[in-house]
N, C-alpha and C positions, 0 to 999 in steps of 0.2 A: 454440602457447602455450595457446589453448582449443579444447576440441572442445564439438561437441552433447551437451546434457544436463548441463556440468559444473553443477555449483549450488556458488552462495555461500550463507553465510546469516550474518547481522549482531542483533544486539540494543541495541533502543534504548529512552529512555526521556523522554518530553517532562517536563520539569524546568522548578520556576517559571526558571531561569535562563535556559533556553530561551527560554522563552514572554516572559517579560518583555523580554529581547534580539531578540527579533525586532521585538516595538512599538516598542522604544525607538529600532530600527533603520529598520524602517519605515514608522513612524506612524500602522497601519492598528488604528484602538481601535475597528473597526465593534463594536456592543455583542452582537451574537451572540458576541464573540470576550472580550469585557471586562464583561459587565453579566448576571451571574447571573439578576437579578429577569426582565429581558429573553428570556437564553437559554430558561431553563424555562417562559416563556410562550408561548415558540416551541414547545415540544413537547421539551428536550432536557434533559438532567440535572443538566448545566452550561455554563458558557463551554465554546462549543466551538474547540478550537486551532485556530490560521491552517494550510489543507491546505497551505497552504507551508513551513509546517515541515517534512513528511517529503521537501520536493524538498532540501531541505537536508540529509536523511540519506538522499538520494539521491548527493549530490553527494560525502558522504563516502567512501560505498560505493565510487564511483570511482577518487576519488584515493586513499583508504588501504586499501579493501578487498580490491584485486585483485593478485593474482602481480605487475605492472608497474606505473610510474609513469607509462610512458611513454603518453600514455591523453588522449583528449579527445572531451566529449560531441557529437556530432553534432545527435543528439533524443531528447526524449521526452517520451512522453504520460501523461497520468495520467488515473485516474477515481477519485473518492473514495468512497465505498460509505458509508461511517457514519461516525460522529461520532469525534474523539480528542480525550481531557479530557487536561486538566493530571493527572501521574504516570502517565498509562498507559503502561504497557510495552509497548514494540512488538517483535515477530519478523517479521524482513525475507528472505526468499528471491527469490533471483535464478539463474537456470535459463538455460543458453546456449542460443538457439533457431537461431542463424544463425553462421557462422563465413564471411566475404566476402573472402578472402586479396588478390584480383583487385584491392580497395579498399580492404583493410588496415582492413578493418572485423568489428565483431562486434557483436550484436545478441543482448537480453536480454529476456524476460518476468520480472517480479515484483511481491511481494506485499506487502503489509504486513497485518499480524494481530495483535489487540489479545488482552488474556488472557483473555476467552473466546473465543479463535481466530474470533472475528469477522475478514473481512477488512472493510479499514477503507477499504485503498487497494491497487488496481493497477496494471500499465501496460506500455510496454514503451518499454528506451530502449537506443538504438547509440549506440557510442562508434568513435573512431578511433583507432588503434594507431601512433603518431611512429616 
């Protein structure tokens, strides 16, 4: 079902609907995330989004993005590189680095990249194949 090298790639878009559903979800109003006056005194341009929002369009990737449903995450790592404001468009690639039949596992490096192909976040995460 995958070989090495297959690539996905996904496009997203942090949306106040997002961001606001995530606070409201999970309380976290640290003011780098909520408090403009705050963030730009930090050095940033604005609130900067919870990096937990892209595990969340990680998670979609998952379950809606791939040939099977049949799919559950094992792990994954992430490292966040730069800042993602409220409406950035994100371009998501996911590249098969590992294909583990033995374990019924398969294993993903990818990216996420903001509209000046900044990457914002990377990582790698295996899923297991039901």
């Amino acid at each position: 079902m995958f070989t090495i090298e297959d690539t996905f790639t996904e496009s997203f878009t942090v949306t106040d609907e997002i961001y606001h559903g995530f606070i409201t979800l999970f309380k976290d109003q640290n003011p780098l995330h909520t408090d403009a006056t705050f963030a730009t005194e930090k050095g940033f341009k604005a609130e900067v989004m919870h990096g937990n929002i892209l595990n969340g369009f990680l998670s979609y990737f998952i379950g809606e993005g791939l040939p099977t449903k049949n799919v559950i995450i094992h792990s994954q790592e992430i490292q966040y590189k730069n800042p993602v404001y409220l409406n950035d468009k994100l371009e998501f690639k996911a590249i098969v680095i590992g294909c583990y039949e033995s374990v019924n596992a398969v294993e993903f490096k990818f990216e996420f990249k903001n509209s000046e192909a900044k990457v914002v976040a990377k990582g790698k995460i295996q899923i297991g194949l039901l």
